[in-house]
C-alpha positions in Angstrom: 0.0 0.0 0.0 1.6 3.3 -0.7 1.0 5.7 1.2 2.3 10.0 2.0 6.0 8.9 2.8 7.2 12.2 1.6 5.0 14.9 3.3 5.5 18.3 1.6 5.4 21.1 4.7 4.1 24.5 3.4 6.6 27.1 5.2 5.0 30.5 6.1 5.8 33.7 7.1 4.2 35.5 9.8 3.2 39.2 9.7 1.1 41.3 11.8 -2.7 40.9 11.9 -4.9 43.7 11.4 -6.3 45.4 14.3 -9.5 44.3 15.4 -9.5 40.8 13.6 -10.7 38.0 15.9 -7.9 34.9 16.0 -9.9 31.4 16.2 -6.8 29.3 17.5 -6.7 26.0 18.7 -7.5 27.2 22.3 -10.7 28.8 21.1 -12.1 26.0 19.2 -11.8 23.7 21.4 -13.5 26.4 24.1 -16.5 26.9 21.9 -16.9 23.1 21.1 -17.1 23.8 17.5 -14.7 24.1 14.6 -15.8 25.3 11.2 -14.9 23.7 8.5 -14.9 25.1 4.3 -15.4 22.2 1.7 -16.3 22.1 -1.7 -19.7 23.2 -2.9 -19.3 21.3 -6.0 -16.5 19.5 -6.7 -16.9 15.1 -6.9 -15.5 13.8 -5.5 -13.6 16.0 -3.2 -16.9 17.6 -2.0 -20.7 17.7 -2.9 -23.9 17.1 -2.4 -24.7 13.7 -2.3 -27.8 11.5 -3.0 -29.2 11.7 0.6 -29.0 15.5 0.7 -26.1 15.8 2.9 -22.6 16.8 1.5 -19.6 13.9 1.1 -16.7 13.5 -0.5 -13.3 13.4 0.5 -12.7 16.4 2.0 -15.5 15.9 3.5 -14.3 12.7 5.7 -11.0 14.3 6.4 -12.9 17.5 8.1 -14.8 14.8 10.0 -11.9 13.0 11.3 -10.5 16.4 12.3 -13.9 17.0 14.3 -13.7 13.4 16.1 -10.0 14.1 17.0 -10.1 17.6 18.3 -13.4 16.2 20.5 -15.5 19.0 19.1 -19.1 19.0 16.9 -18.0 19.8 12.9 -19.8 22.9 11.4 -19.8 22.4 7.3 -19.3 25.5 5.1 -19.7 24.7 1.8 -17.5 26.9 -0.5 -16.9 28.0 -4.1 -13.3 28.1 -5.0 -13.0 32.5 -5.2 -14.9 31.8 -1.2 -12.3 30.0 0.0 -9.5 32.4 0.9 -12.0 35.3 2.1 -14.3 32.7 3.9 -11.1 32.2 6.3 -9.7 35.6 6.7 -13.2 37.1 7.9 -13.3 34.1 10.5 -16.6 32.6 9.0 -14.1 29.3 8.9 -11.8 28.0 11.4 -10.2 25.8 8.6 -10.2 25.5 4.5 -10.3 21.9 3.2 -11.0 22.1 -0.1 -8.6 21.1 -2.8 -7.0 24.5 -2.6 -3.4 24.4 -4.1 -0.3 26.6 -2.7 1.3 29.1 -4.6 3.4 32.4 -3.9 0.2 34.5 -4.3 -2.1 32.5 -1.9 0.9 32.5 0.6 0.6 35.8 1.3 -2.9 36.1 2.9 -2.7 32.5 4.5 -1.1 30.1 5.8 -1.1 26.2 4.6 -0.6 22.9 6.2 1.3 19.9 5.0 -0.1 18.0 2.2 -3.5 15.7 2.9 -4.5 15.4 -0.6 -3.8 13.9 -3.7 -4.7 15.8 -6.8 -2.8 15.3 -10.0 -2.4 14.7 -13.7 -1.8 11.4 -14.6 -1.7 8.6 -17.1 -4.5 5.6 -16.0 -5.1 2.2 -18.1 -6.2 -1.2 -17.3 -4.1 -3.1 -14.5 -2.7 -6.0 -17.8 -1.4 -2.9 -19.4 2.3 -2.6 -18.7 3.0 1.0 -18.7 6.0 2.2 -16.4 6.6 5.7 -17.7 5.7 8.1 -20.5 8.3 6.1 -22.8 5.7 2.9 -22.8 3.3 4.9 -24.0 5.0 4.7 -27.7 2.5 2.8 -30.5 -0.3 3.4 -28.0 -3.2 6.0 -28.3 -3.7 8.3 -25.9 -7.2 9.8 -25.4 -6.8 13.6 -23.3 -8.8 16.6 -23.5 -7.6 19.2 -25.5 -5.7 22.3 -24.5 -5.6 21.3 -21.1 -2.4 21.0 -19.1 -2.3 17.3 -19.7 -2.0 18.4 -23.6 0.7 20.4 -23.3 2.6 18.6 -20.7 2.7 15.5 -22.5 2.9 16.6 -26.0 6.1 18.0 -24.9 7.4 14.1 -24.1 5.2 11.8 -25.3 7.1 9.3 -28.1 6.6 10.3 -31.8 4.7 6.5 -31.9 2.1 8.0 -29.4 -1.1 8.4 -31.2 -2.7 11.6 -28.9 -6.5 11.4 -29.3 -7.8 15.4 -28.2 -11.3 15.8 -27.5 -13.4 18.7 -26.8 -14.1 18.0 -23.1 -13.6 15.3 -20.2 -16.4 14.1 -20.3 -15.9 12.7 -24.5 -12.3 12.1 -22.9 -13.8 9.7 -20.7 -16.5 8.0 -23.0 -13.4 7.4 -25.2 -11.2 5.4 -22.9 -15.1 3.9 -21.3 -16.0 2.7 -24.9 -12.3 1.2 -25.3 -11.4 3.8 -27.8 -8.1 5.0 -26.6 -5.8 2.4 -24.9 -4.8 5.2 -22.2 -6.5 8.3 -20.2 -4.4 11.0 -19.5 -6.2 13.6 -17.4 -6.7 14.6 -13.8 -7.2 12.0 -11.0 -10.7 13.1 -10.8 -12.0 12.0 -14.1 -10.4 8.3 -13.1 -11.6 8.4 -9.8 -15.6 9.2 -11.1 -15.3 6.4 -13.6 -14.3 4.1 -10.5 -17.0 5.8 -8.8 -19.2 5.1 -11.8 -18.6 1.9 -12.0 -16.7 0.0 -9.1 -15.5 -2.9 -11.1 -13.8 -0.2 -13.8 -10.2 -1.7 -14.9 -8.7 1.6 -14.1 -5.5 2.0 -13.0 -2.9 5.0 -12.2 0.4 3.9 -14.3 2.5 7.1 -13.9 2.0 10.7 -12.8 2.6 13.6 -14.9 1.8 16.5 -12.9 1.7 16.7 -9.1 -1.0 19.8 -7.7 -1.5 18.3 -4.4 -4.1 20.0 -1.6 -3.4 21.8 1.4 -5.0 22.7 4.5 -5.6 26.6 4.5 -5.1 28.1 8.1 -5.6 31.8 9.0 -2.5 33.9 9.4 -1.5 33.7 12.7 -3.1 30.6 14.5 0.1 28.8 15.2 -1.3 26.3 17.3 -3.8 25.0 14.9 -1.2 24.5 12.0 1.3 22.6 14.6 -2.1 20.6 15.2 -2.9 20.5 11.8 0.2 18.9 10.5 0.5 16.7 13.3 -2.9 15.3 12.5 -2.1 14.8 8.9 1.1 12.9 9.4 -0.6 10.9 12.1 -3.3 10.0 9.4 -1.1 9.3 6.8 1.3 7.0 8.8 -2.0 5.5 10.3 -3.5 4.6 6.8 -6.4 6.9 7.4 -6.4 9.2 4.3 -5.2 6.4 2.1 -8.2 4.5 2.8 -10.2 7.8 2.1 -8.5 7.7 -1.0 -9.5 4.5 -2.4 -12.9 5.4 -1.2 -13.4 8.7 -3.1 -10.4 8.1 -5.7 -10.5 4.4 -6.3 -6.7 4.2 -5.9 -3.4 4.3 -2.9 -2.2 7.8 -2.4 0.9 8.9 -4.0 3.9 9.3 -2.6 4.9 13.0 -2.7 8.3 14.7 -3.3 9.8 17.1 -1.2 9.2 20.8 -0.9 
């Protein structure tokens, strides 16, 4: 089972917080008894509403566990993706778990915790394929969507034997490699994981990664405690097999292992 055996650790740098701003640290969620929690609004299988009416997903469970080990009831906040960021810094969230990337920019309003969550580009086939690396994928079509990352990254490497298949969105990307069009899906984990989803006995299998965007854990500039908490409970998860069960749950696969930072 593979599992986070790499854990990428988001540094940040703190910097004065505004006058007036209320600071929900770890002291004061566990005072109030609460801790409130941003997930997707829409985003399968990361986070939405599901056929009972009540939201699920992935990031969904892992804001549960976080409720059950801080001891404290779990308020969900469902998000859009431009919510996230402003949803934390006004204090309507304790925490953001909701496949938010790091970058430079984002760094400088928040802070972000180690990485809990897969998300990535990848190449997936059926388990009798043998495919190691982008050099098997020579003599073999390639279905991918069009303009998209996954295009250009591997048109930039793929052999000159590699038939690439574009179509005009993922969801013809995934009919084609469904229907047994194209011997190979290249495209984001979350297009293989809803064809497992679809269809739990899917022959779908992750055979190399392209592109690594994994997820972080957005905390507000200047709880300290809750980060330290925050990456201790995601290594302890990791190391425990917690999040890589989530993963085959939601994702139909093991987690990645990461690189370093």
């Amino acid at each position: 089972m593979t599992s986070f055996r790499k854990i990428l650790i988001a540094s940040a740098v703190a910097v004065p917080m505004l006058v007036g701003q209320a600071v929900a640290d770890l002291a004061d969620i566990l005072a109030s008894g609460t801790v409130k929690i941003a997930i997707p609004e829409s985003f399968a299988p990361f986070g939405a509403l599901g056929a009972s009416g009540e939201y699920e997903g992935y990031d969904v469970d892992v804001a549960k566990l976080i409720a059950a080990d801080l001891g404290v009831e779990l308020e969900l906040v469902p998000v859009t993706s431009n919510q996230r960021i402003p949803f934390l810094e006004t204090d309507r969230v304790d925490l953001v778990i909701a496949t938010m990337g790091a970058n430079p920019e984002r760094a400088k309003s928040i802070w972000f915790s180690a990485a809990y969550a897969p998300f990535f580009s990848g190449a997936f086939a059926a388990s009798g394929k043998s495919i190691g690396g982008v050099a098997d994928l020579a003599g073999m079509s390639v279905g991918l969507t069009g303009g998209t990352l996954e295009d250009l990254e591997l048109t930039k490497i793929a052999p000159e034997t590699t038939q690439i298949i574009r179509f005009g969105d993922n969801a013809a990307t995934r009919a084609a490699f469904e229907s047994g069009q194209v011997d190979v899906l290249v495209s984001g984990n979350t297009v293989a994981a809803a064809i497992s989803a679809a269809d739990p006995a899917a022959d779908v299998e992750t055979k190399f990664i392209l592109k690594e965007s994994p997820a972080f854990i957005g905390v507000k500039k200047g709880n300290l405690d809750l980060l330290f908490w925050v990456n201790t409970f995601i290594l302890h998860k990791t190391l425990g097999g917690e999040l890589n069960t989530l993963s085959n749950t939601w994702l139909g696969q093991d987690l990645p292992a990461l690189p370093k930072l």
